[in-house]
CHARMM-style PDB file with segment names, atoms N, HN, CA, C and O in Angstrom:
ATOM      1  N   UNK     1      89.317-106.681  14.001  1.00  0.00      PROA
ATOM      2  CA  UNK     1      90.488-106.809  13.192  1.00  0.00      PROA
ATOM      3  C   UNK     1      90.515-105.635  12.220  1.00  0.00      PROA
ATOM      4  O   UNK     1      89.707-105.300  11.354  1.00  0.00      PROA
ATOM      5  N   UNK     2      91.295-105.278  12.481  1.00  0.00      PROA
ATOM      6  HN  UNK     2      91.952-105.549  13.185  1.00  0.00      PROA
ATOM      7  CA  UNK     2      91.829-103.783  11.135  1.00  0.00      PROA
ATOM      8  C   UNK     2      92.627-104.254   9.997  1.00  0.00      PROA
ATOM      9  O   UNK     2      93.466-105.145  10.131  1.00  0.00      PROA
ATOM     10  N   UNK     3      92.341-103.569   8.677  1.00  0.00      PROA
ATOM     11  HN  UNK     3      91.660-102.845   8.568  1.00  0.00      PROA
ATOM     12  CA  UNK     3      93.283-103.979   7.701  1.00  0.00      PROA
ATOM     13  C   UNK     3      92.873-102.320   7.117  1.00  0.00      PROA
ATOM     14  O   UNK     3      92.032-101.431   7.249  1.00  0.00      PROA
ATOM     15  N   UNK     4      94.231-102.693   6.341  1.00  0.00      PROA
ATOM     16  HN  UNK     4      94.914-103.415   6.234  1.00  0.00      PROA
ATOM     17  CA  UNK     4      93.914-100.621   5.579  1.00  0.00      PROA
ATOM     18  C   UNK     4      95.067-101.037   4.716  1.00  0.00      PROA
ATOM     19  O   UNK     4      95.849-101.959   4.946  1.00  0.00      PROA
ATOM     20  N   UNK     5      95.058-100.080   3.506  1.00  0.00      PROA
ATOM     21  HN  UNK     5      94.423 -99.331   3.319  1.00  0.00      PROA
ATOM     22  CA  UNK     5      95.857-100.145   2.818  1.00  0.00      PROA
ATOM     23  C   UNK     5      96.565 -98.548   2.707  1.00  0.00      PROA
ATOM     24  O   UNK     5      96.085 -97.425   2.556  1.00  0.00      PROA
ATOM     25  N   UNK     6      98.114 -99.145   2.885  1.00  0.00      PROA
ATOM     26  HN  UNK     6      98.505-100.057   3.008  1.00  0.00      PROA
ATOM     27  CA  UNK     6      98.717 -98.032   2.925  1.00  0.00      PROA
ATOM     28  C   UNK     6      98.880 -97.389   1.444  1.00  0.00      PROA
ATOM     29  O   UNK     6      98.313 -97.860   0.458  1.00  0.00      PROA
ATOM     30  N   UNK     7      99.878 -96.055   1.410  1.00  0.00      PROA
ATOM     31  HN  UNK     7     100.340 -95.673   2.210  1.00  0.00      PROA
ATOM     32  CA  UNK     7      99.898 -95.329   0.376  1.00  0.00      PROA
ATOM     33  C   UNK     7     100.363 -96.136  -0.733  1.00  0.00      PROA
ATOM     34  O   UNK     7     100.186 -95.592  -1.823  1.00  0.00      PROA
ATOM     35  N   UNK     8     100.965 -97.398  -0.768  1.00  0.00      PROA
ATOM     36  HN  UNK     8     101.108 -97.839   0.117  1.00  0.00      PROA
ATOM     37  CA  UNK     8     101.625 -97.986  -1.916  1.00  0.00      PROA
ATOM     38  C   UNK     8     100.450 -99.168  -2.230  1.00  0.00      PROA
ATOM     39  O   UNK     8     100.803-100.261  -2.673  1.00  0.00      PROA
ATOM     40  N   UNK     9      99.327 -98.926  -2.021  1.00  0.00      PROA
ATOM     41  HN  UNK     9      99.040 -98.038  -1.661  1.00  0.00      PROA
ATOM     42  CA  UNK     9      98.156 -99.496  -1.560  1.00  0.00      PROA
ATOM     43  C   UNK     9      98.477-101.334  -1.615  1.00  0.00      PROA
ATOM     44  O   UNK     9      98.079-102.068  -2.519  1.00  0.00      PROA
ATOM     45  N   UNK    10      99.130-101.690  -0.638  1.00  0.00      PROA
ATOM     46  HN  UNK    10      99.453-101.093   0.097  1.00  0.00      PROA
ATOM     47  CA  UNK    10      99.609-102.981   0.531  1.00  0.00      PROA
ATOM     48  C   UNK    10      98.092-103.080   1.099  1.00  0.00      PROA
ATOM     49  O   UNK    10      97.199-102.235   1.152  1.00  0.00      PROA
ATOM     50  N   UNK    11      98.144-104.419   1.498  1.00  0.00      PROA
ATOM     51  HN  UNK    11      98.869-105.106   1.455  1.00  0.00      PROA
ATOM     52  CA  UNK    11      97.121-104.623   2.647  1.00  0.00      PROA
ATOM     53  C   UNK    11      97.944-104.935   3.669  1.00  0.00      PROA
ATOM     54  O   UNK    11      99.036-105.467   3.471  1.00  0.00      PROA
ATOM     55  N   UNK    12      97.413-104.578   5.071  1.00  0.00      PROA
ATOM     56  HN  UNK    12      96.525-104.146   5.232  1.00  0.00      PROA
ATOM     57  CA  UNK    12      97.843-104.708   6.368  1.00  0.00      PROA
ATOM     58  C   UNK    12      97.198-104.966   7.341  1.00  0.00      PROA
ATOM     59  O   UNK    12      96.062-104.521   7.503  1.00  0.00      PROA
ATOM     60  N   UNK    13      97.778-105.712   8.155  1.00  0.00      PROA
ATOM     61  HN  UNK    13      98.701-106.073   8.024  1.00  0.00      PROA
ATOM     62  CA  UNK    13      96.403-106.054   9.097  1.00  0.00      PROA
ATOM     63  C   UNK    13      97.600-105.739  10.986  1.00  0.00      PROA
ATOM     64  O   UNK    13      98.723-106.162  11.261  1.00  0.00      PROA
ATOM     65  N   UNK    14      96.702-104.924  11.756  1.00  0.00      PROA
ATOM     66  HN  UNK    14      95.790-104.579  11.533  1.00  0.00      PROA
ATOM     67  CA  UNK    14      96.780-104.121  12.421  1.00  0.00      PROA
ATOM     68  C   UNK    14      96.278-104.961  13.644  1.00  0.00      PROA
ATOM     69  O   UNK    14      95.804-104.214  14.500  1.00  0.00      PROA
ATOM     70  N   UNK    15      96.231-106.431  14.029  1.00  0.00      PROA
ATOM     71  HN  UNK    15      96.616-107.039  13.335  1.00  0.00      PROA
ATOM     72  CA  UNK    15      95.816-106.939  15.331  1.00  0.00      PROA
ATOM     73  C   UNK    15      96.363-107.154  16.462  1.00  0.00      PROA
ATOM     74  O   UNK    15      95.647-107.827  17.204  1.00  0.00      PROA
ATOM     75  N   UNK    16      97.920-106.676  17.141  1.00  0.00      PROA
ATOM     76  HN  UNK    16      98.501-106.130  16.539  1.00  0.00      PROA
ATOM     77  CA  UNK    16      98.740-106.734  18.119  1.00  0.00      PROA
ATOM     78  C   UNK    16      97.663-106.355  19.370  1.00  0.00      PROA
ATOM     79  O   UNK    16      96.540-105.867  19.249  1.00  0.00      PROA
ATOM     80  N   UNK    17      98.194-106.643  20.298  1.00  0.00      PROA
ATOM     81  HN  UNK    17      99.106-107.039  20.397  1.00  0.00      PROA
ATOM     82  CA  UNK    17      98.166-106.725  21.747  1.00  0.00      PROA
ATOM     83  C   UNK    17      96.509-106.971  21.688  1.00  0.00      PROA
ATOM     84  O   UNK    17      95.820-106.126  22.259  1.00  0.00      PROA
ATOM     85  N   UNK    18      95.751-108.245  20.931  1.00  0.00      PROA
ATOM     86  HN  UNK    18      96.312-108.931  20.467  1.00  0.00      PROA
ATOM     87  CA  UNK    18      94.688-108.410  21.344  1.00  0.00      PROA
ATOM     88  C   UNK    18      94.258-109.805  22.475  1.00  0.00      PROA
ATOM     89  O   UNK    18      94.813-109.918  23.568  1.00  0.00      PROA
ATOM     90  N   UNK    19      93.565-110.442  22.152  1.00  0.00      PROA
ATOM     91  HN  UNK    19      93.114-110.350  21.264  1.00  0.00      PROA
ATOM     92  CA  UNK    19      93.693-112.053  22.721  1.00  0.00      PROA
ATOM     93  C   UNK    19      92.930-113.181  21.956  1.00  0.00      PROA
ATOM     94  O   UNK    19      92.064-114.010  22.233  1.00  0.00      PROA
ATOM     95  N   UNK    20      93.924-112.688  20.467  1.00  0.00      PROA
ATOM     96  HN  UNK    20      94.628-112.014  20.242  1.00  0.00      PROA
ATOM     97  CA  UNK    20      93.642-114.280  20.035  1.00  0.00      PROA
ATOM     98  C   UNK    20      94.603-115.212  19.652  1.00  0.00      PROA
ATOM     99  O   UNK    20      95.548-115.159  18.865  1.00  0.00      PROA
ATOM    100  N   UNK    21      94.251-115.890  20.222  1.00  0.00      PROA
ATOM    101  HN  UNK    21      93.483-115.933  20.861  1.00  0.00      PROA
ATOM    102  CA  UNK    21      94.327-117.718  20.910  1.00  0.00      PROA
ATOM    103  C   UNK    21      95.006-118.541  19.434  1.00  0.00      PROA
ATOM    104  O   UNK    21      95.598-119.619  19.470  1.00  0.00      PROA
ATOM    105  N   UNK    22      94.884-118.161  18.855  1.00  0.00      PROA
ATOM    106  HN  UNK    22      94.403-117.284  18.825  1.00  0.00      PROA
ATOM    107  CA  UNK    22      94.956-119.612  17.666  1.00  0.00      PROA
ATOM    108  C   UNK    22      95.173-118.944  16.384  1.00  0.00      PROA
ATOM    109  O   UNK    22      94.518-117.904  16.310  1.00  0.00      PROA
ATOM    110  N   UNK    23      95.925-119.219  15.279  1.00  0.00      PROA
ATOM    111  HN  UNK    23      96.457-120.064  15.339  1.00  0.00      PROA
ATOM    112  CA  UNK    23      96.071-118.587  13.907  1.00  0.00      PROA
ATOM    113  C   UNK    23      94.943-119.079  13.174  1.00  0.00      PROA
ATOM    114  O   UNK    23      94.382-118.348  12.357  1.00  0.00      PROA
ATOM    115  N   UNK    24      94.355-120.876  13.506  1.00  0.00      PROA
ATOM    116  HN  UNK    24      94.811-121.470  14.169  1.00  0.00      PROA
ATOM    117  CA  UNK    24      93.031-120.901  12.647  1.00  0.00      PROA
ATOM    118  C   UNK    24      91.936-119.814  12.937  1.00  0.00      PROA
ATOM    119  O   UNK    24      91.086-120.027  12.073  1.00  0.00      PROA
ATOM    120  N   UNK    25      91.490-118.691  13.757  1.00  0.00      PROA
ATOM    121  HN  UNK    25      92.180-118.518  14.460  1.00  0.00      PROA
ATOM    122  CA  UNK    25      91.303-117.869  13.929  1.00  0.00      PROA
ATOM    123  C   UNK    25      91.579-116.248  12.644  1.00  0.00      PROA
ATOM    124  O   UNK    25      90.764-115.423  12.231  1.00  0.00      PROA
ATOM    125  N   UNK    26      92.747-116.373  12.443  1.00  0.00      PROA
ATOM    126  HN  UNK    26      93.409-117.043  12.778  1.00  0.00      PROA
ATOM    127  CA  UNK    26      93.439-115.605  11.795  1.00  0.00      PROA
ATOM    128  C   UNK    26      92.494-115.838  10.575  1.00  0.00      PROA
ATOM    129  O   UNK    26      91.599-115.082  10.197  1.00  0.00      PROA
ATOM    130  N   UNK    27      93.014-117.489   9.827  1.00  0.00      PROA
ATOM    131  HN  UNK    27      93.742-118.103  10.134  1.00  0.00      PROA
ATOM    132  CA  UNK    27      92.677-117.882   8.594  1.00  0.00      PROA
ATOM    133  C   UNK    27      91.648-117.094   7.918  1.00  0.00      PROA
ATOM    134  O   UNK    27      91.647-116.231   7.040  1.00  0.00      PROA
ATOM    135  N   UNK    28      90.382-117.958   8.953  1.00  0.00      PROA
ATOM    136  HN  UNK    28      90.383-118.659   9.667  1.00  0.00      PROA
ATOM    137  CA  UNK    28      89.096-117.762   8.672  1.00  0.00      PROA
ATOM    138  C   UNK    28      88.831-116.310   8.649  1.00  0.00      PROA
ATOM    139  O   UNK    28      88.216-116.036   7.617  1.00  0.00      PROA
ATOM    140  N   UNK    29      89.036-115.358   9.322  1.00  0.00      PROA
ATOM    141  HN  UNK    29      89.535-115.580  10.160  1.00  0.00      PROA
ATOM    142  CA  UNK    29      88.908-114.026   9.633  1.00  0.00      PROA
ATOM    143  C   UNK    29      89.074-113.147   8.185  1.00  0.00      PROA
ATOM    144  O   UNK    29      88.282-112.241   7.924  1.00  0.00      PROA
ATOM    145  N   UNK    30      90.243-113.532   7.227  1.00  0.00      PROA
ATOM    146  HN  UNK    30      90.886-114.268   7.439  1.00  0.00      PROA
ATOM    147  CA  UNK    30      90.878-112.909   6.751  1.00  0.00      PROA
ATOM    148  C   UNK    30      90.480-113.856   5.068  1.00  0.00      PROA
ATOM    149  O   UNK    30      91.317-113.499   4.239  1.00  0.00      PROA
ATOM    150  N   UNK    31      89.860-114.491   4.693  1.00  0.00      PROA
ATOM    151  HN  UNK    31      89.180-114.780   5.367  1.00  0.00      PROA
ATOM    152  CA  UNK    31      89.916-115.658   3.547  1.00  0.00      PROA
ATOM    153  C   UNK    31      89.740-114.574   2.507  1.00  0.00      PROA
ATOM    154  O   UNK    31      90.110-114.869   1.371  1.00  0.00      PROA
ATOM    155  N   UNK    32      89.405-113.773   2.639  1.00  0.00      PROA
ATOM    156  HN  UNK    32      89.105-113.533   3.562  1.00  0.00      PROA
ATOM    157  CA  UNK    32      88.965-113.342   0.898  1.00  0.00      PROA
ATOM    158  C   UNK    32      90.472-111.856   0.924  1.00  0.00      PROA
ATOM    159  O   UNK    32      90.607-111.035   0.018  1.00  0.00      PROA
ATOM    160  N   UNK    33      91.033-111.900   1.723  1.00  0.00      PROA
ATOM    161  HN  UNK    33      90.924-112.568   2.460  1.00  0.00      PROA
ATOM    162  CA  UNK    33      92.498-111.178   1.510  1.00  0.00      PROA
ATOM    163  C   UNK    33      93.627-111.823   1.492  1.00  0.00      PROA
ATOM    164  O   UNK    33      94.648-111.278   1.072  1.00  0.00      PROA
ATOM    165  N   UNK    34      93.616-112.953   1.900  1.00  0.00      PROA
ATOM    166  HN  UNK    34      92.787-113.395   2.242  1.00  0.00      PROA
ATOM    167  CA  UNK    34      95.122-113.723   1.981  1.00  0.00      PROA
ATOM    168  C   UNK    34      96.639-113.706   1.288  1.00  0.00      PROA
ATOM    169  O   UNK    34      97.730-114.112   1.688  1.00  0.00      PROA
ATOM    170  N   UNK    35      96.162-112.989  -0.047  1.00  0.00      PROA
ATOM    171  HN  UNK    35      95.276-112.659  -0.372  1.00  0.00      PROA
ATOM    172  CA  UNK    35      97.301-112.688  -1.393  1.00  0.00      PROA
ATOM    173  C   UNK    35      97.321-111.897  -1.269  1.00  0.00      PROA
ATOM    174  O   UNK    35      98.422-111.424  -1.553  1.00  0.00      PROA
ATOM    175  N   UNK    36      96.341-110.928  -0.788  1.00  0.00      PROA
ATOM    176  HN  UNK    36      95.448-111.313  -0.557  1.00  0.00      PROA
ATOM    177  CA  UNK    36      96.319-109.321  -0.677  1.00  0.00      PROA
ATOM    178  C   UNK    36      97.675-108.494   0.590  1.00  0.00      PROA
ATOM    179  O   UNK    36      98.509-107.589   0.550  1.00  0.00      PROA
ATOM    180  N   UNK    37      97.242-109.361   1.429  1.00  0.00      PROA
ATOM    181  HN  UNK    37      96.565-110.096   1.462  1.00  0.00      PROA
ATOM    182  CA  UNK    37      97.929-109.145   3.128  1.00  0.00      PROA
ATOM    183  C   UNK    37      99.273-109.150   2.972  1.00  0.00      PROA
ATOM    184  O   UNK    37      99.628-110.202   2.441  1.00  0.00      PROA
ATOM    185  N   UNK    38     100.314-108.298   3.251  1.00  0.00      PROA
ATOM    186  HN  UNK    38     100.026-107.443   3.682  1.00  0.00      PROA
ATOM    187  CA  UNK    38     101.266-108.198   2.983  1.00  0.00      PROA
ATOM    188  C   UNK    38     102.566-107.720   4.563  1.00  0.00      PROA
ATOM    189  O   UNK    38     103.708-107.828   5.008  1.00  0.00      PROA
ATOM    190  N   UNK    39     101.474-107.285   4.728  1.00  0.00      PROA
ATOM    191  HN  UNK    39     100.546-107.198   4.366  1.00  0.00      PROA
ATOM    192  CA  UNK    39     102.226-106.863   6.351  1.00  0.00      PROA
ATOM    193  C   UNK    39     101.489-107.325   7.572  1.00  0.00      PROA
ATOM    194  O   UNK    39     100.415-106.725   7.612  1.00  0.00      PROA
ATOM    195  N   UNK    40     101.618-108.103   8.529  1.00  0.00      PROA
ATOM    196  HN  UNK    40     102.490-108.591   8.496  1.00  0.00      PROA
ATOM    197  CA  UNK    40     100.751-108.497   9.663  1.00  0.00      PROA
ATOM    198  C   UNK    40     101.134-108.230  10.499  1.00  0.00      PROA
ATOM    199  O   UNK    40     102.364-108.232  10.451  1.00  0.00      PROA
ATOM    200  N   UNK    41     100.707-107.928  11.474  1.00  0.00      PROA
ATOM    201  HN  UNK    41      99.708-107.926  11.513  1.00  0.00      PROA
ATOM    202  CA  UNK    41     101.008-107.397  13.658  1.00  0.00      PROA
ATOM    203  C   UNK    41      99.888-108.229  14.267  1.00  0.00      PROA
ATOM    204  O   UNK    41      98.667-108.199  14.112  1.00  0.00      PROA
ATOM    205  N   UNK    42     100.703-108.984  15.014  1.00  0.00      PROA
ATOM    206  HN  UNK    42     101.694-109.008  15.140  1.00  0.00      PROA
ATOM    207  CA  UNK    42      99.814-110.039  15.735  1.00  0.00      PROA
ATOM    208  C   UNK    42     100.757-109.765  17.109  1.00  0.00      PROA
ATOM    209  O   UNK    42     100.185-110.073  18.155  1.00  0.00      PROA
ATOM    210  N   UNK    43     101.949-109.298  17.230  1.00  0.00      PROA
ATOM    211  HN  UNK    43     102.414-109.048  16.380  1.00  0.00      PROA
ATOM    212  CA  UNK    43     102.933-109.419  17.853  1.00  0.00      PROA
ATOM    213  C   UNK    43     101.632-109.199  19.795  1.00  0.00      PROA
ATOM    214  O   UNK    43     100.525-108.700  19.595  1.00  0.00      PROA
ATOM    215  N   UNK    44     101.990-109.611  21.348  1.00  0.00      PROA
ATOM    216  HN  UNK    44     102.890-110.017  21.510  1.00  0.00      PROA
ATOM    217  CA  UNK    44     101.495-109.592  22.008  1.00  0.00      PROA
ATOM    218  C   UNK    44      99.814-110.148  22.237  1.00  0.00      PROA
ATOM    219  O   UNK    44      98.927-109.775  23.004  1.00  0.00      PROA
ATOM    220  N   UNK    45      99.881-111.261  21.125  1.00  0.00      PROA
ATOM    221  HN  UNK    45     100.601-111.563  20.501  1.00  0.00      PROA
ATOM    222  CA  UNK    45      98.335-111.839  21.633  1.00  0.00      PROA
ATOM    223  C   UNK    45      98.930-113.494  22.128  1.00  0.00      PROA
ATOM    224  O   UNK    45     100.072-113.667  22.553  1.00  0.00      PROA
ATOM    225  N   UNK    46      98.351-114.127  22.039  1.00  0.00      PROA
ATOM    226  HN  UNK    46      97.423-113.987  21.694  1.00  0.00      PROA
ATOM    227  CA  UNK    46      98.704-115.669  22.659  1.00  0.00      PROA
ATOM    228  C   UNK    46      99.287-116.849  21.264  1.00  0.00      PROA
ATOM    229  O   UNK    46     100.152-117.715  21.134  1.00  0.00      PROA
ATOM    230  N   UNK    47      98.330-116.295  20.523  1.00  0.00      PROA
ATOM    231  HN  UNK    47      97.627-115.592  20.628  1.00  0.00      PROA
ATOM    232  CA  UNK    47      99.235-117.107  19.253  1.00  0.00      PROA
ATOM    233  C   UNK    47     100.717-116.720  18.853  1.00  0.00      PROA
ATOM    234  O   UNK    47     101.407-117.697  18.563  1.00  0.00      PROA
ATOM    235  N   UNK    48     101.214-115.744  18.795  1.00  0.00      PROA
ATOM    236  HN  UNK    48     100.654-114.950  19.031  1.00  0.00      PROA
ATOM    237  CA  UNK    48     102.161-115.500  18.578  1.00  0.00      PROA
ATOM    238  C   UNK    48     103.415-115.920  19.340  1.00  0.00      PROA
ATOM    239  O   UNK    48     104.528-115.827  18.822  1.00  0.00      PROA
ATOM    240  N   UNK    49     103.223-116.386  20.581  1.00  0.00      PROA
ATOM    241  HN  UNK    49     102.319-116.462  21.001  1.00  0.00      PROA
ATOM    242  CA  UNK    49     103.953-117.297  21.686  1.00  0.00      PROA
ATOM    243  C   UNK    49     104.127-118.637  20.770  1.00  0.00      PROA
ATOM    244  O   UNK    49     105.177-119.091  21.224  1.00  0.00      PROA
ATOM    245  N   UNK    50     103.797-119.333  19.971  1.00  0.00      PROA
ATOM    246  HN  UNK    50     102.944-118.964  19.603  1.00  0.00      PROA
ATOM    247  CA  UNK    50     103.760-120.784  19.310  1.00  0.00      PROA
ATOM    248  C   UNK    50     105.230-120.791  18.861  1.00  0.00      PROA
ATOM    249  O   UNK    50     105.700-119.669  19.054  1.00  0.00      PROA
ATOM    250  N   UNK    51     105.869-121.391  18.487  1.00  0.00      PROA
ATOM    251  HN  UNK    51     105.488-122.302  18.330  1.00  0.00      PROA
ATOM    252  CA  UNK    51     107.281-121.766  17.800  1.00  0.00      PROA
ATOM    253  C   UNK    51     107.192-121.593  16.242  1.00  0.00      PROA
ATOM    254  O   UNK    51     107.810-120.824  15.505  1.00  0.00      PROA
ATOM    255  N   UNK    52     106.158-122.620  15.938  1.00  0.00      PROA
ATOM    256  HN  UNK    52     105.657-123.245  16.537  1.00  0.00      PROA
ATOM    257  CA  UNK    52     106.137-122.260  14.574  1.00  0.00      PROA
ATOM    258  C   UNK    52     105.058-121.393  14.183  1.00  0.00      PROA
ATOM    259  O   UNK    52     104.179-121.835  13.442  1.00  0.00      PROA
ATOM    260  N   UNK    53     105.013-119.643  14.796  1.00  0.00      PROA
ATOM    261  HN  UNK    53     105.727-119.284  15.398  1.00  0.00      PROA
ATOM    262  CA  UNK    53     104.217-118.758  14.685  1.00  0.00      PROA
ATOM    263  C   UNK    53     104.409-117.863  13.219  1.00  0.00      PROA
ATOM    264  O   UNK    53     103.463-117.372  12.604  1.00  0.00      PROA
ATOM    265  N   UNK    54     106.123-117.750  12.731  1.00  0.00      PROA
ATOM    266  HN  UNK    54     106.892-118.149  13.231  1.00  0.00      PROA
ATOM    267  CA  UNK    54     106.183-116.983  11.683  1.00  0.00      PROA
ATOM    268  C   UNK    54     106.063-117.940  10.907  1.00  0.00      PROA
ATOM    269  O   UNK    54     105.697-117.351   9.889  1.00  0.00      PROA
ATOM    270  N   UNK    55     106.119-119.267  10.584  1.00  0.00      PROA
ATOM    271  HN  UNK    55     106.415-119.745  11.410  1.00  0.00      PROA
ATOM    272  CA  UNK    55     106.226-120.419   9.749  1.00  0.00      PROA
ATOM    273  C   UNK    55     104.990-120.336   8.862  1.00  0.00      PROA
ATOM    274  O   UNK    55     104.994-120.209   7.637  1.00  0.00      PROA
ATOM    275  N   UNK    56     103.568-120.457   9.939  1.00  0.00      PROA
ATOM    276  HN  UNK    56     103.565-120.560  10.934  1.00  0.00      PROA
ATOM    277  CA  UNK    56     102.540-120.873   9.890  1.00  0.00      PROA
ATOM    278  C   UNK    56     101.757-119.611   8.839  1.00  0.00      PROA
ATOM    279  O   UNK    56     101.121-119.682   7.787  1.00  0.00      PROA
ATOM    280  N   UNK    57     102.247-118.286   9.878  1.00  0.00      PROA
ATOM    281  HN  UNK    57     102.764-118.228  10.732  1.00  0.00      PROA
ATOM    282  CA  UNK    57     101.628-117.199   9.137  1.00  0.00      PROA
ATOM    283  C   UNK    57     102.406-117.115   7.796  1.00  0.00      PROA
ATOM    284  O   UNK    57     101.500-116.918   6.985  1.00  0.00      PROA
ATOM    285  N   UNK    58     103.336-117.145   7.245  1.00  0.00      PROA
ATOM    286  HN  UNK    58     104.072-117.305   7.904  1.00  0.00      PROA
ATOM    287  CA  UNK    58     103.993-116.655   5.960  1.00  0.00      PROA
ATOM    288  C   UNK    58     102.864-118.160   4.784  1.00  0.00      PROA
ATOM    289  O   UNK    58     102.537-117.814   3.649  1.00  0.00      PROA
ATOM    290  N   UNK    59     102.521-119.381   5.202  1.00  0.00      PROA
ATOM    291  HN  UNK    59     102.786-119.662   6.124  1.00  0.00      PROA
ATOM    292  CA  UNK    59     101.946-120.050   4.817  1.00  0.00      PROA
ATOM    293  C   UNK    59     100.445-119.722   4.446  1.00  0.00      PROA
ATOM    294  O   UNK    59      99.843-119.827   3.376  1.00  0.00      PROA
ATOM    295  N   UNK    60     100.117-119.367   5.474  1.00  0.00      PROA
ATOM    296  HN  UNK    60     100.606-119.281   6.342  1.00  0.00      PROA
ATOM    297  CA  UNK    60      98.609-118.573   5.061  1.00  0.00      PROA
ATOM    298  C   UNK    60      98.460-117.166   4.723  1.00  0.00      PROA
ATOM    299  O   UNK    60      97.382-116.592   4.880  1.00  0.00      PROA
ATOM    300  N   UNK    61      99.610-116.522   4.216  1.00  0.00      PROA
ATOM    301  HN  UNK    61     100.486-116.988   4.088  1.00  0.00      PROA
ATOM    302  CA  UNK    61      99.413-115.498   3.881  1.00  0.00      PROA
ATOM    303  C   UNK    61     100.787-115.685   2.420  1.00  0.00      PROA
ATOM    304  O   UNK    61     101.876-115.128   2.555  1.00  0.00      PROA
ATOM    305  N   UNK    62     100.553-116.282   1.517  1.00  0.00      PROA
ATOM    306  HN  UNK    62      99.668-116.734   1.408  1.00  0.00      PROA
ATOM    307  CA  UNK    62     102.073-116.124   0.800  1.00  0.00      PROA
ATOM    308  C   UNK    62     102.148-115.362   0.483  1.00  0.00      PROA
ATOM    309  O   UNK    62     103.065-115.919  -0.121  1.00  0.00      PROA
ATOM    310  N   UNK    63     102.151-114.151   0.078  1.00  0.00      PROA
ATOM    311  HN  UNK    63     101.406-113.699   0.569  1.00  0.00      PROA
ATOM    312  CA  UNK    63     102.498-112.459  -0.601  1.00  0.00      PROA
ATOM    313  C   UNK    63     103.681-112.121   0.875  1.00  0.00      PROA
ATOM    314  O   UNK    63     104.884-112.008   0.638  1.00  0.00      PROA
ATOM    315  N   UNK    64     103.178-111.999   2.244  1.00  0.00      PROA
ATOM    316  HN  UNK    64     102.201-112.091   2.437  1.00  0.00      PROA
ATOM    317  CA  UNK    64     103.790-111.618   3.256  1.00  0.00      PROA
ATOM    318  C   UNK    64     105.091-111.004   3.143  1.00  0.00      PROA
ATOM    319  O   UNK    64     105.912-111.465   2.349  1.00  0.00      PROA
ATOM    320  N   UNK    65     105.372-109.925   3.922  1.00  0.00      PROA
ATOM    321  HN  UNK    65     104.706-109.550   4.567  1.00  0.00      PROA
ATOM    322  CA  UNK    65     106.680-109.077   3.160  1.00  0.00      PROA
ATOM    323  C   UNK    65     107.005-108.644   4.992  1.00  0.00      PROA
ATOM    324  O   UNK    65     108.150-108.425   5.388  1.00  0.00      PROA
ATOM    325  N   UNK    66     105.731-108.587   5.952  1.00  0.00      PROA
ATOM    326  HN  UNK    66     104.801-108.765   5.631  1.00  0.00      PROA
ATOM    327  CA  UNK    66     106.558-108.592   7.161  1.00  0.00      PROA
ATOM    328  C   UNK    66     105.706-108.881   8.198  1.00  0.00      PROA
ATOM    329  O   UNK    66     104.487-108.804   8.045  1.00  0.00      PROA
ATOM    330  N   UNK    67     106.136-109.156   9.078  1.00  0.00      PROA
ATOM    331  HN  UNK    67     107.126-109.218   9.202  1.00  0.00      PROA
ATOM    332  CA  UNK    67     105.432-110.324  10.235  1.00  0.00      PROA
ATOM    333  C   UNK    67     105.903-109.484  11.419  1.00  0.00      PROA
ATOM    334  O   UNK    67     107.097-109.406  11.705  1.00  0.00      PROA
ATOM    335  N   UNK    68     104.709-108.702  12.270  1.00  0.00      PROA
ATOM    336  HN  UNK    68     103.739-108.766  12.038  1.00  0.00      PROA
ATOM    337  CA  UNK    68     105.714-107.760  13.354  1.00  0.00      PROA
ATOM    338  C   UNK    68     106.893-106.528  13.032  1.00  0.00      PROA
ATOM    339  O   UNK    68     106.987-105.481  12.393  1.00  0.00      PROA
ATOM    340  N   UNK    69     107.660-107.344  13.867  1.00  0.00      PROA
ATOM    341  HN  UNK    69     107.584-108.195  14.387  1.00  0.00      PROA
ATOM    342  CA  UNK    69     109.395-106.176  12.816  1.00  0.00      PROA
ATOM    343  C   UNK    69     110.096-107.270  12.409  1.00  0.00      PROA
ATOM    344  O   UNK    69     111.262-107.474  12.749  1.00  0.00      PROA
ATOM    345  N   UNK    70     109.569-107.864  11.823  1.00  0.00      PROA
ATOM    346  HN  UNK    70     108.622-107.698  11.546  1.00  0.00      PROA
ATOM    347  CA  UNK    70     110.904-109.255  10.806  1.00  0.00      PROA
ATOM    348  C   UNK    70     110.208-108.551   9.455  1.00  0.00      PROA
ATOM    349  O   UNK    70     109.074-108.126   9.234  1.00  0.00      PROA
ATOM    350  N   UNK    71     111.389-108.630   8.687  1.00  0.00      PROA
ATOM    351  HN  UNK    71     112.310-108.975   8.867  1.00  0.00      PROA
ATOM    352  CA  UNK    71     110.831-108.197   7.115  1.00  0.00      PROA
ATOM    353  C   UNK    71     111.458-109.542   6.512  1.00  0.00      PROA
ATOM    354  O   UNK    71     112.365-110.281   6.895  1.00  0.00      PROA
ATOM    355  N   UNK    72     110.828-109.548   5.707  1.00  0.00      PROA
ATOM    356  HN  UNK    72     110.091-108.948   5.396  1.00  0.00      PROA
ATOM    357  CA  UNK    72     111.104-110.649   4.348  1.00  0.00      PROA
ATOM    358  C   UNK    72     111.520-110.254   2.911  1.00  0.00      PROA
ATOM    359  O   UNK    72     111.259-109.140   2.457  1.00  0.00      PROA
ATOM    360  N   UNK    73     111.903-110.810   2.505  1.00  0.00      PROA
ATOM    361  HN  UNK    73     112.114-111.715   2.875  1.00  0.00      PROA
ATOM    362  CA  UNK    73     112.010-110.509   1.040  1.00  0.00      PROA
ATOM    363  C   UNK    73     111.311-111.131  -0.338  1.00  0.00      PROA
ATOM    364  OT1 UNK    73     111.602-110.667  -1.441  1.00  0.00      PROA
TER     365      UNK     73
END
């Protein structure tokens, strides 16, 4: 899992086209950034197929500003 912070120093996390299975996955992976994380790419792994995939992530991540290419406000 990659995270970097860009020039406006954001955290981001960089995991598309891998193969994980489940967002409790995500959670645990990520616990001591969760407020930090602001942009996520999960887009092409198996969790991201779920229905309530952007629901779940904007929940465990509340700062979240964009999910893939959906932006938030």
């Amino acid at each position: 899992m990659t995270f970097r912070a860009s020039q406006s120093w954001k955290i981001y996390g960089l995991i598309s086209d891998n193969q994980i299975e489940s967002l409790e996955a995500i959670t645990e992976a990520v616990e001591g950034s969760k407020e930090k994380l602001t942009t996520i790419y999960l887009e092409n792994n198996p969790c991201a197929k779920s229905s309530d995939y952007v629901a779940v992530l904007r929940k465990i991540f509340p700062n979240v500003e964009q999910i893939d290419s959906n932006l938030f406000s």
